[in-house]
N, C-alpha and C positions, 0 to 999 in steps of 0.2 A: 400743560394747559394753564393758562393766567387764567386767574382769577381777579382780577382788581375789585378794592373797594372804596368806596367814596371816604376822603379824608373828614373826621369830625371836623366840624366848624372852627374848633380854635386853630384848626391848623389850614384851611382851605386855602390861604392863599401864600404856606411856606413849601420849599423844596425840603422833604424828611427826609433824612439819611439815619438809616437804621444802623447800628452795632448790636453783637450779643454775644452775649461772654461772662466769663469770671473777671472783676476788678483785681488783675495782676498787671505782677510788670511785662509777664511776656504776651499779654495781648494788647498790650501799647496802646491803650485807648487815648491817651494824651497824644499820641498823633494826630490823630482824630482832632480832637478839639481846637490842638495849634491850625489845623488846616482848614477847620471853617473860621476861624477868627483871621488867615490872612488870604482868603477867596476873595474873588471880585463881586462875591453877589453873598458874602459874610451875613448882611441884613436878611434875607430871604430862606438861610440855612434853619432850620429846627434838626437839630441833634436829638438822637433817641439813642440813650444806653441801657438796654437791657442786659439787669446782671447782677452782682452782689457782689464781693468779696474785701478783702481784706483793704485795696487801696481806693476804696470808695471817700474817705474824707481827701487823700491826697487830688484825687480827678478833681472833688467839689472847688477845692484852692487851687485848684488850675483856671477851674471854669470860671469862678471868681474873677481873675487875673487876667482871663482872656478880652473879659469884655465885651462876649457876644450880644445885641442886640437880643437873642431869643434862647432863654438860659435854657439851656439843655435840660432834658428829660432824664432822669438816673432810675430806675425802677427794675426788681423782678419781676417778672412777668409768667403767669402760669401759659401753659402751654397753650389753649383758644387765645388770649388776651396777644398773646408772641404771633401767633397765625395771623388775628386780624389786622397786626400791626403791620405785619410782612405784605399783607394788601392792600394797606394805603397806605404805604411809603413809595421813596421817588426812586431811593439807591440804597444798596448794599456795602457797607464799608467794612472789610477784615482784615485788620491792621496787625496779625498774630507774627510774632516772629516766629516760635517755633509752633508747629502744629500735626500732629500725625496722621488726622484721618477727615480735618476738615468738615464736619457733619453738619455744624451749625452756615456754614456758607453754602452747602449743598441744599437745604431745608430754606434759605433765603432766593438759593433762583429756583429752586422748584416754585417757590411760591411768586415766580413775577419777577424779583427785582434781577436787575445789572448788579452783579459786583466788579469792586476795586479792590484788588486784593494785595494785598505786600508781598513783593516779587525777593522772598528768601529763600536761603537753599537751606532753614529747616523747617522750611513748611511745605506740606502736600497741598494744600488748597490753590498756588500760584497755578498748579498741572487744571485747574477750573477756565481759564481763562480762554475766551476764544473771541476776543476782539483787544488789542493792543492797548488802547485806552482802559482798559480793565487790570493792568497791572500799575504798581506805583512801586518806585524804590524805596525798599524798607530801610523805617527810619526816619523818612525825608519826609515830612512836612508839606514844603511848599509844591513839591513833586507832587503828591497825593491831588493839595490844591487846583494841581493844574486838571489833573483829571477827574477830579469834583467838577470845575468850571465848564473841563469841554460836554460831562455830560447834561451838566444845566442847558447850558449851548447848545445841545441837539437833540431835541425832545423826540422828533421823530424818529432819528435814528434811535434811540434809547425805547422806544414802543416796542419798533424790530427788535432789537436786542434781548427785550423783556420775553418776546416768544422764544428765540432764538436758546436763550438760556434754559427755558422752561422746559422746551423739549432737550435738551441735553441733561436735565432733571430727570426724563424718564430713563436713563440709562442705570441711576442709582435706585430703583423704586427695586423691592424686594422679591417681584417675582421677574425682572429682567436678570435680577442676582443669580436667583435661584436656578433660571435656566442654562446662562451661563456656566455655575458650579457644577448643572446633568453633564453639560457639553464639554467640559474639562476630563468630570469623570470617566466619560463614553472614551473618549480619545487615550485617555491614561489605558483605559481597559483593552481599547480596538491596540492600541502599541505592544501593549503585555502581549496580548494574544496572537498575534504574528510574530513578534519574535521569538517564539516556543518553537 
């Protein structure tokens, strides 16, 4: 179920494209940044990095260097402050190369947004994707940009997509888990038990 929420005023009239994450190298947020600074709609972008870690002065001298129009946002964020952000953002961008369990991209379409995911083979979060424009080749920049651009480009479609996501959101919610793992168990147990 979306939830949207109206964007604060300093931002009403940018496209937010949310990141979150630890400031390492392998969640490649300097992707991120090279590909709003060469978008066609660059001026309109507001980057949001929620995160902290170690390469947080290195991202700052990228974003420096970039030249965005609208300096990015670098913050940790506690858990409400992360939710409300996740519902008045435009997009989802998870630029990870490797990833094992994906949770923070899972927690962003639950919450509404489209993601753009980096299409690695060692990350689990690319298996998220169910519209084509939702993948970008990891690494690639201008690639990414393209699919920044096309979903600025298609608000509509990108509305659909926001539910579309959201209910594929209910698949990972804890009591669809839970039923799943009776329904695994039942089946181990109904196999045990016939072949005695």
């Amino acid at each position: 179920m979306v939830h949207k929420k109206e964007k604060p005023a300093a931002l009403r009239d940018k496209f937010v494209i949310l990141t979150t994450g630890r400031f390492s190298v392998e969640k490649r947020q300097n992707i991120l940044i090279k590909a709003a600074a060469c978008s066609k709609y660059a001026d309109r972008i507001q980057l949001i990095l929620a995160g902290q870690g170690p390469r947080e002065k290195y991202l700052k001298r990228l974003i420096k260097r970039s030249k965005l129009k609208n300096p990015p946002i670098m913050k940790f964020m506690p858990k409400q402050e992360l939710m409300d952000t996740i519902a008045a953002a435009d997009l989802y961008v998870h630029c990870a190369e490797s990833e094992i369990e994906g949770m923070s991209c899972i927690e962003a379409f639950c919450g509404g947004l489209v993601p753009v995911i980096a299409e690695s083979p060692k990350s689990a979060a690319k298996n998220f994707a169910i519209h084509p424009q939702s993948l970008f080749r990891v690494d690639n920049h201008r690639n990414l940009a393209n699919k920044i651009d096309y979903w600025i480009e298609h608000p509509e479609e990108r509305t659909e997509y926001e539910k579309r996501y959201s209910q594929k959101g209910q698949e990972y919610n804890i009591e669809t888990c839970v039923l799943r793992m009776e329904e695994m168990f039942q089946e181990a147990i109904n196999e045990c038990n016939t072949g005695r």
